[in-house]
mmCIF file of the N, C-alpha and C atoms, coordinates in Angstrom:
data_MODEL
# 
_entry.id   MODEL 
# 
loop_
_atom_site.group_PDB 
_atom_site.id 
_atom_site.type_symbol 
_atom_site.label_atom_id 
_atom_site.label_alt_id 
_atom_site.label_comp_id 
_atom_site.label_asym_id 
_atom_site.label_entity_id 
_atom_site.label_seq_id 
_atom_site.pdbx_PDB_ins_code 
_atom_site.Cartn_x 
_atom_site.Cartn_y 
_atom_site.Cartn_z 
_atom_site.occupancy 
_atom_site.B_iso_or_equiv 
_atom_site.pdbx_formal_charge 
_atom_site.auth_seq_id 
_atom_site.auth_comp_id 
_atom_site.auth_asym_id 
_atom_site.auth_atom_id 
_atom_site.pdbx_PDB_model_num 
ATOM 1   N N  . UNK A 1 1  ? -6.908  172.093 188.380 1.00 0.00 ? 1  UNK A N  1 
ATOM 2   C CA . UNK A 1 1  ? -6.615  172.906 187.215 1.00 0.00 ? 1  UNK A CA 1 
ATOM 3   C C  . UNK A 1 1  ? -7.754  172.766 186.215 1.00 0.00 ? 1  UNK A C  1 
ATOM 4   N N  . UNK A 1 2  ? -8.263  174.315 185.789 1.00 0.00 ? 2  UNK A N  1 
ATOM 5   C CA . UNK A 1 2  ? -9.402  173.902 184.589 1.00 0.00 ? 2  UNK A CA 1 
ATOM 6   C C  . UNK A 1 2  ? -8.813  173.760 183.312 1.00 0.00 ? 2  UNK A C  1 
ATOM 7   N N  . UNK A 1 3  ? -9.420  173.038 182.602 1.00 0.00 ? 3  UNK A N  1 
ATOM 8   C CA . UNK A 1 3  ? -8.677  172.751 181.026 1.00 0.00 ? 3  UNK A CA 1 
ATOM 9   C C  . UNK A 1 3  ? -9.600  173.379 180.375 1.00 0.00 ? 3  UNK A C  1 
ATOM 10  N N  . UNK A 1 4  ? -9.156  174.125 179.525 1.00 0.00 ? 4  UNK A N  1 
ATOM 11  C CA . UNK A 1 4  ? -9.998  175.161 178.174 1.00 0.00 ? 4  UNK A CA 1 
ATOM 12  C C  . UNK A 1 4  ? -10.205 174.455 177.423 1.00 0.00 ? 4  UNK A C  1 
ATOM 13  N N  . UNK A 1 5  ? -11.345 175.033 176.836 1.00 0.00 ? 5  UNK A N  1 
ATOM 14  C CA . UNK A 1 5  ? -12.162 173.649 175.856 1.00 0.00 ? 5  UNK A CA 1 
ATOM 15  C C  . UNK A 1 5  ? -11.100 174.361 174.391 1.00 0.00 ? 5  UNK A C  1 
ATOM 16  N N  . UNK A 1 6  ? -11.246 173.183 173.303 1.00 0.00 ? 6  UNK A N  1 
ATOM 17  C CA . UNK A 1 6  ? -10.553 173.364 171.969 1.00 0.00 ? 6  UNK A CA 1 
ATOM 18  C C  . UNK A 1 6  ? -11.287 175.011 171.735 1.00 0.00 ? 6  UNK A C  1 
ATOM 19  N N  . UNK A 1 7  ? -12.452 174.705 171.585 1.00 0.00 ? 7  UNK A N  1 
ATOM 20  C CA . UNK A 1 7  ? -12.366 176.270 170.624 1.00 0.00 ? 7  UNK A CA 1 
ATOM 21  C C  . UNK A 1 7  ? -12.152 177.470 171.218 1.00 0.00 ? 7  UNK A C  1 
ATOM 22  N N  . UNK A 1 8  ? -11.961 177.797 172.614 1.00 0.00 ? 8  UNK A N  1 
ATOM 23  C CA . UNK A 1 8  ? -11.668 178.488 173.339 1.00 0.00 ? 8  UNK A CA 1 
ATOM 24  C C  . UNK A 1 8  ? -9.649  178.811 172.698 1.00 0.00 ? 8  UNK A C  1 
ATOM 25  N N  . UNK A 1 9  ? -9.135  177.845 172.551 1.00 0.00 ? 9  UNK A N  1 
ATOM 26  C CA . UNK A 1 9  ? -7.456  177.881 171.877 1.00 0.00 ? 9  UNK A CA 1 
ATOM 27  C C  . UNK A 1 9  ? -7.940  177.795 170.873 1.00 0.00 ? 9  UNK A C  1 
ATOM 28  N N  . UNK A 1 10 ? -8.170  177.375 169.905 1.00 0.00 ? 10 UNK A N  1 
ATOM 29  C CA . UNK A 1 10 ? -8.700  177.566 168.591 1.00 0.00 ? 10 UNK A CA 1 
ATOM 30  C C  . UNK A 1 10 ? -8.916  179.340 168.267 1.00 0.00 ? 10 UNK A C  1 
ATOM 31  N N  . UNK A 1 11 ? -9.873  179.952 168.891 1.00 0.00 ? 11 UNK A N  1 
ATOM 32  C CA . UNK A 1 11 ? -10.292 181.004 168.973 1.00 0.00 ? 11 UNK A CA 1 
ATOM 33  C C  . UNK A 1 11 ? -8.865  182.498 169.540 1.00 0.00 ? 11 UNK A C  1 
ATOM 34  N N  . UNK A 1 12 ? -8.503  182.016 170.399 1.00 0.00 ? 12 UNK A N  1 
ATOM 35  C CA . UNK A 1 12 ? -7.244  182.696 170.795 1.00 0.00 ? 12 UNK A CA 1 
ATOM 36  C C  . UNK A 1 12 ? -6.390  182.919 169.346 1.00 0.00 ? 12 UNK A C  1 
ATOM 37  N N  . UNK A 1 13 ? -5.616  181.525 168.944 1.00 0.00 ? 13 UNK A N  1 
ATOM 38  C CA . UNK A 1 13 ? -4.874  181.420 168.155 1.00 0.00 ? 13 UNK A CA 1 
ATOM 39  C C  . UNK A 1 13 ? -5.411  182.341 166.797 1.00 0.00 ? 13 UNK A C  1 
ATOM 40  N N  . UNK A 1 14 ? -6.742  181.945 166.269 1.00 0.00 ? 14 UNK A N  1 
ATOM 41  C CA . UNK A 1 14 ? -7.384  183.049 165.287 1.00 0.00 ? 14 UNK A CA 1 
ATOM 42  C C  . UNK A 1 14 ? -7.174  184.373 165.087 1.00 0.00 ? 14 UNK A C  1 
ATOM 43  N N  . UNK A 1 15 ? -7.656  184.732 166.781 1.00 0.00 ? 15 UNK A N  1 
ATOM 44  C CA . UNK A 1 15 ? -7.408  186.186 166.765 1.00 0.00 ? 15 UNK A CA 1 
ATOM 45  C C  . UNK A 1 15 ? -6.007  186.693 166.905 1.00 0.00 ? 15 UNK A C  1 
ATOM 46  N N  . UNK A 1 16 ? -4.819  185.667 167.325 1.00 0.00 ? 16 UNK A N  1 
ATOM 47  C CA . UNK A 1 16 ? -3.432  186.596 167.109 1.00 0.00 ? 16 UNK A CA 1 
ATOM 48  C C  . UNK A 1 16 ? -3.428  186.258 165.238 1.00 0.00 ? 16 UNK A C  1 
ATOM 49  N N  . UNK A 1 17 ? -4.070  185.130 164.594 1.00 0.00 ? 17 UNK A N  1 
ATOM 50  C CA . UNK A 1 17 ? -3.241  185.485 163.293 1.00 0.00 ? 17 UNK A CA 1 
ATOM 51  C C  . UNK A 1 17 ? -3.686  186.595 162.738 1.00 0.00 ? 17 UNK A C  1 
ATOM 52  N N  . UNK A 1 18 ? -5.439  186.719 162.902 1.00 0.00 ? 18 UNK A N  1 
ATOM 53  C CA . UNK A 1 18 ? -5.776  187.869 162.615 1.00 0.00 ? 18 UNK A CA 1 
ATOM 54  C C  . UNK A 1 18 ? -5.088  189.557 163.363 1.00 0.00 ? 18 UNK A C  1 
ATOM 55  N N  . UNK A 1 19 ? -4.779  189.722 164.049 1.00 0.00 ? 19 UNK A N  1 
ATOM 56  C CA . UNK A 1 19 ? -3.991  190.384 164.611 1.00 0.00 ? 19 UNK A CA 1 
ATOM 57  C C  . UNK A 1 19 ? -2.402  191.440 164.138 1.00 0.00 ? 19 UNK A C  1 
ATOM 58  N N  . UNK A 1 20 ? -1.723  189.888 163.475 1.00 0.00 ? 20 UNK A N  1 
ATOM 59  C CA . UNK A 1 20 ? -0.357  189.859 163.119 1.00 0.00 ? 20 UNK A CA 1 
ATOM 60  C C  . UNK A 1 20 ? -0.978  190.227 161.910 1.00 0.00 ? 20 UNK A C  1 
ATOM 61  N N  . UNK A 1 21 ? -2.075  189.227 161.081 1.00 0.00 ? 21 UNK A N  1 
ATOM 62  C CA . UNK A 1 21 ? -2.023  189.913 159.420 1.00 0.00 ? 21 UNK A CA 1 
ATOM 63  C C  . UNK A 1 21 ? -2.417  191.638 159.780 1.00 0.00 ? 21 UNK A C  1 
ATOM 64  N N  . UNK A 1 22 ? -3.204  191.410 160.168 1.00 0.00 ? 22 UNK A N  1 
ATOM 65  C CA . UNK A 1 22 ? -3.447  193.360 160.369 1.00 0.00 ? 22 UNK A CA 1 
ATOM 66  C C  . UNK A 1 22 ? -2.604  193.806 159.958 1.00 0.00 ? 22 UNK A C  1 
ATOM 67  N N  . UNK A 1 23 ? -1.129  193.967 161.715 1.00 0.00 ? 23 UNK A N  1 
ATOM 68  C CA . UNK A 1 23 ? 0.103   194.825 161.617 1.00 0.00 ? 23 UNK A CA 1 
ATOM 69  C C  . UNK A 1 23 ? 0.763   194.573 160.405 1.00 0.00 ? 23 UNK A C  1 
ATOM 70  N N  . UNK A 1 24 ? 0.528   193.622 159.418 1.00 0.00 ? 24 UNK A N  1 
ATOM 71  C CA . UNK A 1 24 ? 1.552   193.018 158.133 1.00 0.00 ? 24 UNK A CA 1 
ATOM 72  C C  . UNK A 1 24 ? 0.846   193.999 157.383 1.00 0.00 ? 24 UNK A C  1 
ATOM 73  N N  . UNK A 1 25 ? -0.278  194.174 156.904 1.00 0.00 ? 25 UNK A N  1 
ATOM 74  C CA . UNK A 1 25 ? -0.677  194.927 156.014 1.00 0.00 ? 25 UNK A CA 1 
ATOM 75  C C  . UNK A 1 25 ? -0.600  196.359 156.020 1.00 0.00 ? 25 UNK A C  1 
ATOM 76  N N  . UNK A 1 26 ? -0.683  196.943 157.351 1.00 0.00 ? 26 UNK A N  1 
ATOM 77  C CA . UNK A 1 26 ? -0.295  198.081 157.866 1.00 0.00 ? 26 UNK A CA 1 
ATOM 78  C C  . UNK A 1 26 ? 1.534   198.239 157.496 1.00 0.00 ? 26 UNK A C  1 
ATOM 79  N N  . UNK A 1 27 ? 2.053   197.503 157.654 1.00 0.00 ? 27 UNK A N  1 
ATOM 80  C CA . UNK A 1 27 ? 2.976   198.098 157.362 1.00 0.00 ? 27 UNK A CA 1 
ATOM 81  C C  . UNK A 1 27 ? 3.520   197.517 155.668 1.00 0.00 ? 27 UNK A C  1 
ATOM 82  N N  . UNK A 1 28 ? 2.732   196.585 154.766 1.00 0.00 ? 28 UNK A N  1 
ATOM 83  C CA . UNK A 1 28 ? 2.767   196.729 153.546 1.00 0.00 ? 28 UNK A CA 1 
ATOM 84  C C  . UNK A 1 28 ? 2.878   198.098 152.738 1.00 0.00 ? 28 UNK A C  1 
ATOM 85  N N  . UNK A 1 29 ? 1.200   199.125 153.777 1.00 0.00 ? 29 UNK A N  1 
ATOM 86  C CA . UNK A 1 29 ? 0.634   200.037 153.282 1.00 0.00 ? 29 UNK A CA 1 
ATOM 87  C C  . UNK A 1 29 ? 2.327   200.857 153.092 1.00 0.00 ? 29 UNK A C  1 
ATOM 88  N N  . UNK A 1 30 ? 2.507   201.127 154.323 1.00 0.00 ? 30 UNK A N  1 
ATOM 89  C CA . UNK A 1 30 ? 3.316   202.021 155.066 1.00 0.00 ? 30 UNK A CA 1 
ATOM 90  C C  . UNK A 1 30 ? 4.533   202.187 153.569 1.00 0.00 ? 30 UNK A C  1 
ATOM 91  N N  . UNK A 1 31 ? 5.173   200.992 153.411 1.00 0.00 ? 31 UNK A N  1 
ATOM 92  C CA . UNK A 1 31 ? 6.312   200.322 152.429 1.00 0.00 ? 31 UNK A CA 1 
ATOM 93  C C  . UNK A 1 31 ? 5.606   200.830 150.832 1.00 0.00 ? 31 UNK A C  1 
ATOM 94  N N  . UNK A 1 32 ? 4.968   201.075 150.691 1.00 0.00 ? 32 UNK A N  1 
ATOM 95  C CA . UNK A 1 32 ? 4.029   201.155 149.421 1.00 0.00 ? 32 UNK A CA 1 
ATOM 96  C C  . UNK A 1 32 ? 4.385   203.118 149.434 1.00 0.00 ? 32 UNK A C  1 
ATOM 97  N N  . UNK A 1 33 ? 3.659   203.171 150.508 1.00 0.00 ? 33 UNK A N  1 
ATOM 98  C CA . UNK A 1 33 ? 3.593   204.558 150.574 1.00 0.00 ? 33 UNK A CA 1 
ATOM 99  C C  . UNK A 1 33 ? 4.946   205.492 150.293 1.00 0.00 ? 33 UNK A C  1 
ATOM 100 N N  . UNK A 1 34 ? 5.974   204.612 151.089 1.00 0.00 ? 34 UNK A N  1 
ATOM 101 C CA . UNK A 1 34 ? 7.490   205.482 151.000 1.00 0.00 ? 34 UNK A CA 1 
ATOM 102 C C  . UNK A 1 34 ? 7.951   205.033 150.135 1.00 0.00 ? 34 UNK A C  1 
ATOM 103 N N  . UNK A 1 35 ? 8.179   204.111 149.067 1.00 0.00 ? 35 UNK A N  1 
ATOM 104 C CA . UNK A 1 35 ? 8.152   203.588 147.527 1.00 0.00 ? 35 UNK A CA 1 
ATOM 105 C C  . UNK A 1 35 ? 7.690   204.907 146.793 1.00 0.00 ? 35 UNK A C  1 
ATOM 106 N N  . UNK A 1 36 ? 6.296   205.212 146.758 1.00 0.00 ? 36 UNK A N  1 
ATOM 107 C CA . UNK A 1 36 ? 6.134   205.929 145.518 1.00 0.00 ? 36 UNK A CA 1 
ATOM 108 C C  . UNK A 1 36 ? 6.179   207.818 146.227 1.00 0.00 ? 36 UNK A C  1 
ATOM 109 N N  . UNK A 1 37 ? 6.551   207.754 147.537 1.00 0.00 ? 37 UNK A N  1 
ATOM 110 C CA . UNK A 1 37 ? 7.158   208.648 147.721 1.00 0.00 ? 37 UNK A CA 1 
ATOM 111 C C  . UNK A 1 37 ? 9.089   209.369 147.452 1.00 0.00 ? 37 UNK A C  1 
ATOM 112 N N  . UNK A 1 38 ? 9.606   207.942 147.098 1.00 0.00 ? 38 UNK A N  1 
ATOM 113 C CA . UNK A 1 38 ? 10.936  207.747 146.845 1.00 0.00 ? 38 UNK A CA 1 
ATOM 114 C C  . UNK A 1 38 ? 10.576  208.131 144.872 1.00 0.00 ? 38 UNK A C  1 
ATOM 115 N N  . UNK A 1 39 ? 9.801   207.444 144.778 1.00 0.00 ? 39 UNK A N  1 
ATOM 116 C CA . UNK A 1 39 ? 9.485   208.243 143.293 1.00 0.00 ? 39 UNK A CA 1 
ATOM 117 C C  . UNK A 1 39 ? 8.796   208.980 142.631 1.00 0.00 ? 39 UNK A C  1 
ATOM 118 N N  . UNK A 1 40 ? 8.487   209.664 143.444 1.00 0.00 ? 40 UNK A N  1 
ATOM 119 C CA . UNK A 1 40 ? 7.902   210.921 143.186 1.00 0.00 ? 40 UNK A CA 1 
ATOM 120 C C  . UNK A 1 40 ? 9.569   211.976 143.294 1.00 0.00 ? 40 UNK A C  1 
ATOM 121 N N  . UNK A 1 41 ? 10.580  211.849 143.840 1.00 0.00 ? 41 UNK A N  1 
ATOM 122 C CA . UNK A 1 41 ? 11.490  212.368 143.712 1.00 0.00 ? 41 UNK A CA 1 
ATOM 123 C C  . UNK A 1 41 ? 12.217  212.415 142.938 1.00 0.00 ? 41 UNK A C  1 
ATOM 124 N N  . UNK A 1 42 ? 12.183  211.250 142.418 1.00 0.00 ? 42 UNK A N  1 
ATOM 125 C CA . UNK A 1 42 ? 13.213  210.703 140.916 1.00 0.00 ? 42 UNK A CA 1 
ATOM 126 C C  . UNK A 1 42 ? 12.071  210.371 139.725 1.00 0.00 ? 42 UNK A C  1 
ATOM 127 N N  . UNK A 1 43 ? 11.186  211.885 139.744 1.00 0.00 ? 43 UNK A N  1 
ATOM 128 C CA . UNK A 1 43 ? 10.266  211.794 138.464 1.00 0.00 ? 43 UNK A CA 1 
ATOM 129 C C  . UNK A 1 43 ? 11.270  212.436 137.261 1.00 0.00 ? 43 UNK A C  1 
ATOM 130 N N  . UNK A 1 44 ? 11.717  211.532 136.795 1.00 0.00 ? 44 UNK A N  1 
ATOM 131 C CA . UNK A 1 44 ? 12.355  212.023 135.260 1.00 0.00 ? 44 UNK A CA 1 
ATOM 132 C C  . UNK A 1 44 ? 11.977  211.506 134.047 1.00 0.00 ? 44 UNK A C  1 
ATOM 133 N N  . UNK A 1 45 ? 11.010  210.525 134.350 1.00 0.00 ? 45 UNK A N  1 
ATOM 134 C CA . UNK A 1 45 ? 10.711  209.785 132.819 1.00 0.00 ? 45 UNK A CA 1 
ATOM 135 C C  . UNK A 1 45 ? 8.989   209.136 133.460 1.00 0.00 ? 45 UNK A C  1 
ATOM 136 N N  . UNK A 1 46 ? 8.547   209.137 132.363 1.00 0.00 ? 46 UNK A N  1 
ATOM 137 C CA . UNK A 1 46 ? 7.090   207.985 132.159 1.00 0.00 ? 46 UNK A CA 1 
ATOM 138 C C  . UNK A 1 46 ? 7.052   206.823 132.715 1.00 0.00 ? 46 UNK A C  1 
ATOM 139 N N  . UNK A 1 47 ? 8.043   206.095 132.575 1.00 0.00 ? 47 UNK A N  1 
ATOM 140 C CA . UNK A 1 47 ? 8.528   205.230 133.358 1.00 0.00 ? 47 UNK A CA 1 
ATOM 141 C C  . UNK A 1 47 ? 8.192   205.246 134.773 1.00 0.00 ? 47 UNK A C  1 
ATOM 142 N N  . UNK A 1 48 ? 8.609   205.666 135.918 1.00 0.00 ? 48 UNK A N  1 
ATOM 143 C CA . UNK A 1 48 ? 8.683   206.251 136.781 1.00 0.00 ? 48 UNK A CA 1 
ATOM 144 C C  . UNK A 1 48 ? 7.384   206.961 137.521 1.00 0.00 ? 48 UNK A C  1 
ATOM 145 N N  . UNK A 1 49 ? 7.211   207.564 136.863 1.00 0.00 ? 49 UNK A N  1 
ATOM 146 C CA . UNK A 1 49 ? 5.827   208.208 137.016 1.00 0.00 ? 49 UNK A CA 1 
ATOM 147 C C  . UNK A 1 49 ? 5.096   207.027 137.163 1.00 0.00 ? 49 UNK A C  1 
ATOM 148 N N  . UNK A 1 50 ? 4.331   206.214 136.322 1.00 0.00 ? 50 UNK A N  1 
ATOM 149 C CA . UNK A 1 50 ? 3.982   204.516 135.732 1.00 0.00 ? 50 UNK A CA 1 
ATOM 150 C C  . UNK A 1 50 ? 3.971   203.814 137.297 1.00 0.00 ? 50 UNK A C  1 
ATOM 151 N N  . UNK A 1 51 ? 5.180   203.902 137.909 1.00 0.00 ? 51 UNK A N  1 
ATOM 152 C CA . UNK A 1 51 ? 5.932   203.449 138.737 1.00 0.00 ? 51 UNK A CA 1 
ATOM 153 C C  . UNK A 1 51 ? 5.027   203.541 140.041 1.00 0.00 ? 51 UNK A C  1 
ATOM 154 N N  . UNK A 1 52 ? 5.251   205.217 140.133 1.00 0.00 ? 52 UNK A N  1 
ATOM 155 C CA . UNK A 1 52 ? 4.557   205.767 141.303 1.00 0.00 ? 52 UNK A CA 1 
ATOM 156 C C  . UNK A 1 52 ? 3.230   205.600 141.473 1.00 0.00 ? 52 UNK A C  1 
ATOM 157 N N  . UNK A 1 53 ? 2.522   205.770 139.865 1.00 0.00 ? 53 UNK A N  1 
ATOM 158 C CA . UNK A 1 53 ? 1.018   205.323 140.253 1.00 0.00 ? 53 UNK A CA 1 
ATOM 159 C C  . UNK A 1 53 ? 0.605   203.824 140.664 1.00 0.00 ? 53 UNK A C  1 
ATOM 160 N N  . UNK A 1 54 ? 1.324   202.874 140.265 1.00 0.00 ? 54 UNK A N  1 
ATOM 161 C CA . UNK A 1 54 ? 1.192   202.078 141.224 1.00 0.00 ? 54 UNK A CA 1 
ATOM 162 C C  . UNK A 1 54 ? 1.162   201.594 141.899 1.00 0.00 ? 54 UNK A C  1 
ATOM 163 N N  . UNK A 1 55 ? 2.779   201.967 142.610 1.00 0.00 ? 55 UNK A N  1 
ATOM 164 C CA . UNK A 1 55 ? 2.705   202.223 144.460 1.00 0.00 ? 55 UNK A CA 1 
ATOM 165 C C  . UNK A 1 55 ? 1.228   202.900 144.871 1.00 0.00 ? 55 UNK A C  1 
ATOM 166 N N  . UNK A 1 56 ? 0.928   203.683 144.380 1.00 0.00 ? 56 UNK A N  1 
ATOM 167 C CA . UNK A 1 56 ? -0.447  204.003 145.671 1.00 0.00 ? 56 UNK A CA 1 
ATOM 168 C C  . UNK A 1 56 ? -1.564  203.363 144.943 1.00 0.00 ? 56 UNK A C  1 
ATOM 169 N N  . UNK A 1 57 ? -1.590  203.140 144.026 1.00 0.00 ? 57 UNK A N  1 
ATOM 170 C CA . UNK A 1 57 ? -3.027  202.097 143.436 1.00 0.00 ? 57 UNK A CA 1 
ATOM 171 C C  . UNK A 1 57 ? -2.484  200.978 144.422 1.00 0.00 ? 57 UNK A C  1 
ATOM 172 N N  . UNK A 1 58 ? -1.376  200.127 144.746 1.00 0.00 ? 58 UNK A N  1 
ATOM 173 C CA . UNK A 1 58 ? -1.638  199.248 145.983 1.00 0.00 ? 58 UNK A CA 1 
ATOM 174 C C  . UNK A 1 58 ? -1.545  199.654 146.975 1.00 0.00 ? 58 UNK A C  1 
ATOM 175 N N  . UNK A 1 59 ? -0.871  200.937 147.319 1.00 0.00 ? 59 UNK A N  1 
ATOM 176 C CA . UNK A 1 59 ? -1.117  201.591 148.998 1.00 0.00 ? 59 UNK A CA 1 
ATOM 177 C C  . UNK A 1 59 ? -3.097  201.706 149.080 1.00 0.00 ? 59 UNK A C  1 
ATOM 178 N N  . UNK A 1 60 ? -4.045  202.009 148.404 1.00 0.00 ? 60 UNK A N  1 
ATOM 179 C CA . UNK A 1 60 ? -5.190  202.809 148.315 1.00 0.00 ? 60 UNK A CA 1 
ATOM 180 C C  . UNK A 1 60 ? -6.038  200.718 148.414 1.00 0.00 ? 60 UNK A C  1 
ATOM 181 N N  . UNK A 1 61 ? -5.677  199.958 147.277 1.00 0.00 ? 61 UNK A N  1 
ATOM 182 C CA . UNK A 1 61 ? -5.917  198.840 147.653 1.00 0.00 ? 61 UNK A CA 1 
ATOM 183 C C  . UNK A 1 61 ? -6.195  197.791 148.882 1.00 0.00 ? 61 UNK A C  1 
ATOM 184 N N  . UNK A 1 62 ? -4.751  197.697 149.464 1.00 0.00 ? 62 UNK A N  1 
ATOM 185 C CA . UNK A 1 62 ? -3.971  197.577 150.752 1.00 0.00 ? 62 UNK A CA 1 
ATOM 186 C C  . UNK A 1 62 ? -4.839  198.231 151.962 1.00 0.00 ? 62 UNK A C  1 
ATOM 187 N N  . UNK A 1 63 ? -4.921  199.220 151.878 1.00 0.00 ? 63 UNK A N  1 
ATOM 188 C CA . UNK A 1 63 ? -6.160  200.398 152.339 1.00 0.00 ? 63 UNK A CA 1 
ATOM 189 C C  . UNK A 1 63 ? -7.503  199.807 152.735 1.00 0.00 ? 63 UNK A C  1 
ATOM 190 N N  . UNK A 1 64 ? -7.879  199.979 151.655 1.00 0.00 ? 64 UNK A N  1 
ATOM 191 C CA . UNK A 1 64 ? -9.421  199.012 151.490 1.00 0.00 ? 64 UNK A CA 1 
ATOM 192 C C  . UNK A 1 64 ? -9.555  197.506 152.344 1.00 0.00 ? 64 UNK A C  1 
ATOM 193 N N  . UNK A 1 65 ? -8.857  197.152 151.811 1.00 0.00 ? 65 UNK A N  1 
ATOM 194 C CA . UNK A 1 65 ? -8.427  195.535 152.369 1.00 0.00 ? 65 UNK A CA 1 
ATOM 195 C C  . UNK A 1 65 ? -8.041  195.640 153.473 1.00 0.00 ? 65 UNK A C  1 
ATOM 196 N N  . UNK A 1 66 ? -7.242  196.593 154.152 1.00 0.00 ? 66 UNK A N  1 
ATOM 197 C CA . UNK A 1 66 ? -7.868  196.083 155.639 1.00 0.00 ? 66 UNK A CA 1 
ATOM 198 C C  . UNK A 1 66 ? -8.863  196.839 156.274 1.00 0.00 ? 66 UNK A C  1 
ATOM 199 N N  . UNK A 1 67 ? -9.475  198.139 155.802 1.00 0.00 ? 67 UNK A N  1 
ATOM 200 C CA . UNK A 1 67 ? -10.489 198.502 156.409 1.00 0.00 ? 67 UNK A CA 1 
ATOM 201 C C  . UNK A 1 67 ? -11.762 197.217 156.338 1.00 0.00 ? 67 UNK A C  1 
ATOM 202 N N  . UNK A 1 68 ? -11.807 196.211 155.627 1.00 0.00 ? 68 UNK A N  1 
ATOM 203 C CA . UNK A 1 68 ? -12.693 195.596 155.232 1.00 0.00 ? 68 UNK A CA 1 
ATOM 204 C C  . UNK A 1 68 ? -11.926 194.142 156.279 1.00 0.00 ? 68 UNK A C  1 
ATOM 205 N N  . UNK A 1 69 ? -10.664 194.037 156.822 1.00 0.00 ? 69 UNK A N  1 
ATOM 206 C CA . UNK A 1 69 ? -10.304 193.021 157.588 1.00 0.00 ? 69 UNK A CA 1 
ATOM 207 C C  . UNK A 1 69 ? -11.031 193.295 158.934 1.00 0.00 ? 69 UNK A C  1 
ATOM 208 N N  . UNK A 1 70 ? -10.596 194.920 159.382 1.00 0.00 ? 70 UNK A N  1 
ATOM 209 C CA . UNK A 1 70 ? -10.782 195.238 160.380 1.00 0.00 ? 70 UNK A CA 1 
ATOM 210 C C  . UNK A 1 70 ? -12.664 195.044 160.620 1.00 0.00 ? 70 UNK A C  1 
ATOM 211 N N  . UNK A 1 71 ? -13.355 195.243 159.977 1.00 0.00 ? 71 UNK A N  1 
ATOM 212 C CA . UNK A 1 71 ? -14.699 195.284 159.901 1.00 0.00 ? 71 UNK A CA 1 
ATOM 213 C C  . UNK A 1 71 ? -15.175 194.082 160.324 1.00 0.00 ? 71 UNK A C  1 
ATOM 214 N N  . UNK A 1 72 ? -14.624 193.083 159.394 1.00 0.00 ? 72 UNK A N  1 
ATOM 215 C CA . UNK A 1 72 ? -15.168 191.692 159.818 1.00 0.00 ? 72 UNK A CA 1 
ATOM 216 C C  . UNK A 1 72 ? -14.456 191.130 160.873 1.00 0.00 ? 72 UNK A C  1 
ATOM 217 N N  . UNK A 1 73 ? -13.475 191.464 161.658 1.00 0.00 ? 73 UNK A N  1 
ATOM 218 C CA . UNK A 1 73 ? -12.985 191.051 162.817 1.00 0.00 ? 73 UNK A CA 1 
ATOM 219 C C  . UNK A 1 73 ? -13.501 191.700 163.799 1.00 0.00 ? 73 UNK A C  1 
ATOM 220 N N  . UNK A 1 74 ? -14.039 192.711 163.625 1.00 0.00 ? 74 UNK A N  1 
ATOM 221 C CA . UNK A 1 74 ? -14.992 193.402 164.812 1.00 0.00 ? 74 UNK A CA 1 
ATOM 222 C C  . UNK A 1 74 ? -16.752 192.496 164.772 1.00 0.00 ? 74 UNK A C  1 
ATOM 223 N N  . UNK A 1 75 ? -16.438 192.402 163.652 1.00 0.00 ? 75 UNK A N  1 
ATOM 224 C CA . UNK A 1 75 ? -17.871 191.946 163.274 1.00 0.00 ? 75 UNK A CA 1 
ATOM 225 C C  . UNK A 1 75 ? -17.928 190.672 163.880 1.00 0.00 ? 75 UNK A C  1 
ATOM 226 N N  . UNK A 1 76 ? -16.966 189.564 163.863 1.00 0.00 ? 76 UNK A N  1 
ATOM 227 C CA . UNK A 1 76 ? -17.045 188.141 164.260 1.00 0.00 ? 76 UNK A CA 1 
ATOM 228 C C  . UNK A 1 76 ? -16.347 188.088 165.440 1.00 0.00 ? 76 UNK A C  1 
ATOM 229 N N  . UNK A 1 77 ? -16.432 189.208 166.202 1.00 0.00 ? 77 UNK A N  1 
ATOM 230 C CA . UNK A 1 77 ? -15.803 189.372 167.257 1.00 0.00 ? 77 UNK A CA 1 
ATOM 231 C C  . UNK A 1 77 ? -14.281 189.153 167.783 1.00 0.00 ? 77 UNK A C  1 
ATOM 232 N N  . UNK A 1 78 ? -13.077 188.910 166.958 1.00 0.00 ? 78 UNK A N  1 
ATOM 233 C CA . UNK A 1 78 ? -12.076 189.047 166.775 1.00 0.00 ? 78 UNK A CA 1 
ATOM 234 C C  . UNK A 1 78 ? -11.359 190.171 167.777 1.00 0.00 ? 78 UNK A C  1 
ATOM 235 N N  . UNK A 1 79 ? -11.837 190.927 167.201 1.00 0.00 ? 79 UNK A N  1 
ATOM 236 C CA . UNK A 1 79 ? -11.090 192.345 167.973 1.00 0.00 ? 79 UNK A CA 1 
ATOM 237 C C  . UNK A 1 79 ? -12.527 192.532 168.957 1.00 0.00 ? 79 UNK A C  1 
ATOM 238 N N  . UNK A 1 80 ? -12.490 192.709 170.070 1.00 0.00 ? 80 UNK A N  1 
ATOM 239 C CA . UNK A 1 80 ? -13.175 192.991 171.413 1.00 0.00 ? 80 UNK A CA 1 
ATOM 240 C C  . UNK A 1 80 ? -13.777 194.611 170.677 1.00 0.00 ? 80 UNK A C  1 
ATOM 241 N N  . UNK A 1 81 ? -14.995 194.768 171.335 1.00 0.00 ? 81 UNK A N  1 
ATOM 242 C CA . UNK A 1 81 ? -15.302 196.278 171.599 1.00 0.00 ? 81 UNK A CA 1 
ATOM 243 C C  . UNK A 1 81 ? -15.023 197.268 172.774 1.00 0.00 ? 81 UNK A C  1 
ATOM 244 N N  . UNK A 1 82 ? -14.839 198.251 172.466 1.00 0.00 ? 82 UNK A N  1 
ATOM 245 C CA . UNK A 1 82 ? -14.151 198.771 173.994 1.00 0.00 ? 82 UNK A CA 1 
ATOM 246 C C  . UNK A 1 82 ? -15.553 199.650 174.475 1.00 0.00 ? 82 UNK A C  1 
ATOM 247 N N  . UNK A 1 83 ? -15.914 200.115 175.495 1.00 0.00 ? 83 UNK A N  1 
ATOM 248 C CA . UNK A 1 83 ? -16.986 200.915 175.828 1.00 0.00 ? 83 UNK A CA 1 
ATOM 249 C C  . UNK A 1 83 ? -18.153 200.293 176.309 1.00 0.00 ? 83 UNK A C  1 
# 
């Protein structure tokens, strides 16, 4: 039986956390998005409105942040290249 060296599991384990945070933020976005879509329906006051712009100032955030996860996990080789 061959035994895998530490950073070989080290390295595995990395890439599922990186992985799992991904799908977490993806679906932060997602939760953000149907939030200030839920208030955009019940626009009756300033309040509210207030409300909605900040659901997508963190959906648009959220956004950024993982286009910038995804980058450096391609970049440090995390996520494989396909082709």
């Amino acid at each position: 039986m061959v035994k895998k060296h530490n950073a070989v599991i080290f390295f595995r384990k990395t890439a599922m956390l990186a992985k799992i945070l991904i799908l977490a933020t993806l679906a932060l976005i997602l939760v953000s998005l149907f939030s200030a879509l839920a208030l955009l329906y019940k626009n009756d006051d300033a309040d509210k409105r207030k409300r909605m712009v900040q659901a997508l100032t963190v959906r648009i955030s959220l956004s950024i942040a993982l286009f910038a996860a995804l980058l450096a996990s391609f970049y440090f080789g995390l996520i494989p290249g396909r082709g």
